[in-house]
TORKOLMAR-786396 format. One record per residue (C-alpha): x, y, z; residue number from 1; residue in one letter. Coordinates in steps of 0.2 Angstrom, whole numbers. Layout:
<pts>
X, Y, Z, NUM, a
...
</pts>
This chain:
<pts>
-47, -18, 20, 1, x
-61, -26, 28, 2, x
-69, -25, 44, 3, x
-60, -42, 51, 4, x
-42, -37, 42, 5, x
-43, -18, 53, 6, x
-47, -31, 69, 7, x
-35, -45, 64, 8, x
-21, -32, 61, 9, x
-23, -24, 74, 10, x
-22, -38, 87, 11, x
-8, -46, 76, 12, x
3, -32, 68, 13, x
0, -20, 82, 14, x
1, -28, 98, 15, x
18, -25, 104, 16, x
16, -8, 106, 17, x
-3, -9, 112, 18, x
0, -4, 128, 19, x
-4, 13, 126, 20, x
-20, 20, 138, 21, x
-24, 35, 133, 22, x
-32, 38, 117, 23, x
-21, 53, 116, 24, x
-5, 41, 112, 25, x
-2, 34, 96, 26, x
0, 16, 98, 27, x
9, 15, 81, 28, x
22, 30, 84, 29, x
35, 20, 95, 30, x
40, 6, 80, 31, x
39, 21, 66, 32, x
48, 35, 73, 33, x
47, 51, 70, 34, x
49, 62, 54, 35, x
62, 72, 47, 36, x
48, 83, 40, 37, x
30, 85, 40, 38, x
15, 96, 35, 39, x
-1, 96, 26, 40, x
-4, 101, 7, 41, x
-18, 103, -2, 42, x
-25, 95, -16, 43, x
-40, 94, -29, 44, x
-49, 98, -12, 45, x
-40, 87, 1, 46, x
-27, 90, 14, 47, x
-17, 78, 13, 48, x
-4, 77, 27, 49, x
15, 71, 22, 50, x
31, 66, 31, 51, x
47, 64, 25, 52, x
60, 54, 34, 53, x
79, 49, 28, 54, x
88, 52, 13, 55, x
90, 45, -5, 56, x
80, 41, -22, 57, x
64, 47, -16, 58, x
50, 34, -12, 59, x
33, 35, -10, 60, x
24, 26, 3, 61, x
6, 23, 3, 62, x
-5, 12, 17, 63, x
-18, 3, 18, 64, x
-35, 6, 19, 65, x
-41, 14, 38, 66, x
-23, 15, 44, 67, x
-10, 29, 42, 68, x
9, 31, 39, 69, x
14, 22, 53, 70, x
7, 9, 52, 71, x
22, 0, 40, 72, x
29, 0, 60, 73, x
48, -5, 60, 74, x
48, -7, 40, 75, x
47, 12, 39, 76, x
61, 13, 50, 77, x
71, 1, 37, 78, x
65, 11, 21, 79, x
72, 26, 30, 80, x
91, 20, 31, 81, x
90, 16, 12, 82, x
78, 29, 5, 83, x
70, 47, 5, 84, x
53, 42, 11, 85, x
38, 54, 6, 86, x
24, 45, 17, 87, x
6, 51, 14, 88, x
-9, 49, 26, 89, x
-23, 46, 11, 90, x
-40, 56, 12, 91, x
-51, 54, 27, 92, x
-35, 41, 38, 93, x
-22, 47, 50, 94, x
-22, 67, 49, 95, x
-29, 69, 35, 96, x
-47, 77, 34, 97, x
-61, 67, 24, 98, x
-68, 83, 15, 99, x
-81, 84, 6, 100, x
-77, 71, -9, 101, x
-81, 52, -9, 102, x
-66, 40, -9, 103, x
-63, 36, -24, 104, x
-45, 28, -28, 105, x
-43, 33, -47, 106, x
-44, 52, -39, 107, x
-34, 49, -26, 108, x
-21, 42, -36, 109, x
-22, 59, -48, 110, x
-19, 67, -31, 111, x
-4, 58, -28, 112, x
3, 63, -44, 113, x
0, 82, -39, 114, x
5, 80, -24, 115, x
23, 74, -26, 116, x
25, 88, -41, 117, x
22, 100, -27, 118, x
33, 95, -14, 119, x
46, 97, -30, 120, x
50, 79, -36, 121, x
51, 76, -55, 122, x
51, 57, -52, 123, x
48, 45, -36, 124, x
47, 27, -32, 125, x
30, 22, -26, 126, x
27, 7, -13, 127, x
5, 6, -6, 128, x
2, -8, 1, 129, x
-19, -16, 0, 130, x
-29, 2, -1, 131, x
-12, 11, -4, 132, x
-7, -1, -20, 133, x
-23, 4, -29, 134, x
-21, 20, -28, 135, x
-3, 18, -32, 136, x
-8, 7, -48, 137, x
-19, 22, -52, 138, x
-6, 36, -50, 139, x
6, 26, -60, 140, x
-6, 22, -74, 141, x
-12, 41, -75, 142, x
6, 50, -72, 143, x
18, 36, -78, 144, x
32, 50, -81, 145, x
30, 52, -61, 146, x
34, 33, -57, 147, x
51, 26, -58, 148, x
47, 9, -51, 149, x
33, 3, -43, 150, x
28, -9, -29, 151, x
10, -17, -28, 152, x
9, -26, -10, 153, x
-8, -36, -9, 154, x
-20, -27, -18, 155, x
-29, -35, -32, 156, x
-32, -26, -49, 157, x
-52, -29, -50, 158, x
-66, -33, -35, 159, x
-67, -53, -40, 160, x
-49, -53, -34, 161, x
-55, -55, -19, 162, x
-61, -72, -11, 163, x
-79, -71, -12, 164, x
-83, -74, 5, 165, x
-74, -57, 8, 166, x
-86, -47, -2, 167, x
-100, -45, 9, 168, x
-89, -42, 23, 169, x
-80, -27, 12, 170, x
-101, -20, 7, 171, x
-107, -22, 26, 172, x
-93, -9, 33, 173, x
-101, 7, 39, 174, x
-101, 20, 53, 175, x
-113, 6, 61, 176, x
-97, -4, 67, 177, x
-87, 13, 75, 178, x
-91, 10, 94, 179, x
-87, -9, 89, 180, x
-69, -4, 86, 181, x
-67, 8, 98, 182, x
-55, -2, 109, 183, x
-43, -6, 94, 184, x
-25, -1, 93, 185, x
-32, 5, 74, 186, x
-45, 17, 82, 187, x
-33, 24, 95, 188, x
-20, 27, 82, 189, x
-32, 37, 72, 190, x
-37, 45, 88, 191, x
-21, 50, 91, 192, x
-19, 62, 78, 193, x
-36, 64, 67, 194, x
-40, 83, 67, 195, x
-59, 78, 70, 196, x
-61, 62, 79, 197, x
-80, 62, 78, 198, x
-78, 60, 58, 199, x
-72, 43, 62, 200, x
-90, 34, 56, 201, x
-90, 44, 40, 202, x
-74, 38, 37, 203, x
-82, 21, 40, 204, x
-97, 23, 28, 205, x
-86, 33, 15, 206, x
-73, 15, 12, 207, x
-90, 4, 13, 208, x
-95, 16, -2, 209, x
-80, 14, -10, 210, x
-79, -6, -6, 211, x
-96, -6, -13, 212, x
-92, -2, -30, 213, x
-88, -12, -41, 214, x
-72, -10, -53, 215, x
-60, -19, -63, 216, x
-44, -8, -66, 217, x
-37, -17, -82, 218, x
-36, -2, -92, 219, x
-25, 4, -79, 220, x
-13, -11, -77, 221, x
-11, -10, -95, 222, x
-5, 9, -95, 223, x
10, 3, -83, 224, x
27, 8, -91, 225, x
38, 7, -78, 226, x
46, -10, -72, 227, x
34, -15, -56, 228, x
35, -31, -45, 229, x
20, -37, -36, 230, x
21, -43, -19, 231, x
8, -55, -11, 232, x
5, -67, 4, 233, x
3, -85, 1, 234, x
-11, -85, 11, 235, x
-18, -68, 6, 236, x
-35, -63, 6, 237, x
-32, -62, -14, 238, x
-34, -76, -25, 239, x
-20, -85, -33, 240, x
-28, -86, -48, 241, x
-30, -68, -48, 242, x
-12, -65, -43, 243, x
-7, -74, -57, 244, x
-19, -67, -67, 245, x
-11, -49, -62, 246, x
5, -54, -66, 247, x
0, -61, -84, 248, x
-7, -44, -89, 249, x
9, -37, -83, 250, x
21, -48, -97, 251, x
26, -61, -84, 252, x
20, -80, -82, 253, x
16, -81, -101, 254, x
31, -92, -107, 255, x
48, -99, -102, 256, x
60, -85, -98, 257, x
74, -93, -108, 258, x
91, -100, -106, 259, x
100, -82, -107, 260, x
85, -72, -98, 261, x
77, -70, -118, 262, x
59, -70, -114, 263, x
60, -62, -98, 264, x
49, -49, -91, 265, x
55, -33, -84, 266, x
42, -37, -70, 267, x
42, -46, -56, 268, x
32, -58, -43, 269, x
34, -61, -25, 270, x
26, -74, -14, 271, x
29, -73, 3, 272, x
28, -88, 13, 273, x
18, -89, 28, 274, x
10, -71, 28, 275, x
-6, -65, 27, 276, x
-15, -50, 21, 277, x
-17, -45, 40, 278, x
3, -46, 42, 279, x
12, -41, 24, 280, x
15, -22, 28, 281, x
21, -24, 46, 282, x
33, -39, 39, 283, x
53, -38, 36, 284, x
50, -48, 20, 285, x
40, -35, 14, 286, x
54, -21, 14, 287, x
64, -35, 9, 288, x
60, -42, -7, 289, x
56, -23, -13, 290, x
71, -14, -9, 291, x
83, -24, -23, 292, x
68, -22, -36, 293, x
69, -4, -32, 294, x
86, -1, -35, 295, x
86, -12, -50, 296, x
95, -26, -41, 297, x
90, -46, -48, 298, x
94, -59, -34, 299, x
92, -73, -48, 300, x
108, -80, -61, 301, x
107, -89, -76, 302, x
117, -104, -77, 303, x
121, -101, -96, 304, x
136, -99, -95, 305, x
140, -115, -84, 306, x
132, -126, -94, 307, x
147, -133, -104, 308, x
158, -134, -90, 309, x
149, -144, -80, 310, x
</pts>
């Protein structure tokens, strides 16, 4: 995310509950709920803190980039009534410490794998969202025996996803812009619960670092095994070219699926009409479109079998 997605989102997704004062209250926690379960684990180095809430096929969520579990809002409160969900407050966001590693989402997603292992699941569903989806992609492509299904919301596989005026705004994040964003419903939500607050403009310099670098994750899309749908805005800060391109590497978009689904691929693209990056994960449409994908569900019929008759 960049440094106008955290303000945008913040004002849009998070303004009905951003009437808290004190920077003590979680402005996120009132849509999200509580969980079932939670504690921290320990990973390659990270203490990651988890929740679990509901029951089900086990789903993994992941958020995006400077937010925390709750941000998903009232969606995680819909995944919950359907699914077992494993959320996961990535390194250095929500409650879980930065350390002493840089972001770096390949490893993150190693963790991920890990993590799940430990907290006894042979297989889970996996759901990140922008930040949350690359390092889903990367946990996916590294553990695949780990992944049932997976869900990519608005995250691109490579850095020329991205509209090019959005890179320079993703290289100029740093600490610099903390007191900036100190009034944000995203800063007091981090505040809320960050076991060191005052490591807030490290976290800042550590994702410009990160955006920084530049990467192209082909390799990885290419290792997917598992059936996976992507899900986008139509006005998100990702190409269409690039969605489509994502998509094409994926199987889909290449020809005709046929008359009797011959040619289809097992995955799948959704387009969301009028959302944007700044609004996809707080978004009904977002839960869904994935919940019948994950339960291997297909809202679309051939009319074969009609033909003749009519």
């Amino acid at each position: 995310m960049t440094i106008i997605t955290l303000l945008t989102a913040a004002l849009a997704a998070f303004a009905p509950v951003a009437a808290a004062e004190e920077a003590k209250e979680n402005p996120l926690q009132g849509e999200a709920g509580k969980p079932d379960k939670a504690g921290h684990l320990a990973v390659n180095g990270i203490n990651y803190y988890y929740e679990i809430r509901g029951e089900g096929e086990p789903l993994l969520l992941l958020h995006g980039g400077l937010g925390q579990i709750e941000m998903f809002g009232a969606n995680l409160k819909t995944l919950q009534d359907k699914r077992q969900v494993i959320g996961v407050d990535l390194q250095g966001h929500g409650r879980t410490p930065l350390g002493d590693r840089p972001i770096d989402i390949p490893a993150i997603g190693k963790d991920m794998a890990e993590l799940v292992t430990a907290l006894g699941y042979d297989q889970v569903d996996v759901l990140g969202y922008s930040f949350g989806g690359g390092v889903a992609l990367q946990m996916a492509a590294q553990a695949p025996d780990k992944v049932r299904r997976l869900v990519i919301a608005s995250a691109p596989f490579a850095r020329n996803g991205f509209f090019p005026e959005m890179i320079p705004q993703q290289e100029a994040v740093s600490g610099a812009m903390a007191d900036m964003m100190k009034e944000t419903p995203m800063y007091k939500s981090y505040a809320a619960v960050a076991p060191d607050v005052s490591e807030f403009p490290k976290l800042l310099d550590a994702m410009g670092a990160a955006m920084r670098e530049k990467y192209d994750a082909s390799d990885a899309v290419a290792k997917l095994s598992m059936p996976v749908i992507l899900i986008f805005g139509d006005s998100d800060m990702i190409r269409p070219e690039h969605i489509v391109e994502f998509y094409q590497k994926l199987g889909g978009g290449l020809k005709d699926a046929g008359w009797m689904r011959e040619n289809m691929s097992k995955n799948r693209l959704a387009i969301l009409p009028g959302l944007t990056h700044y609004e996809t994960f707080a978004a009904p449409a977002l839960v869904n479109t994935a919940l019948p994908f994950l339960d291997g569900q297909s809202n679309t019929q051939s009319w074969a079998g009609q033909v003749d008759g009519n």
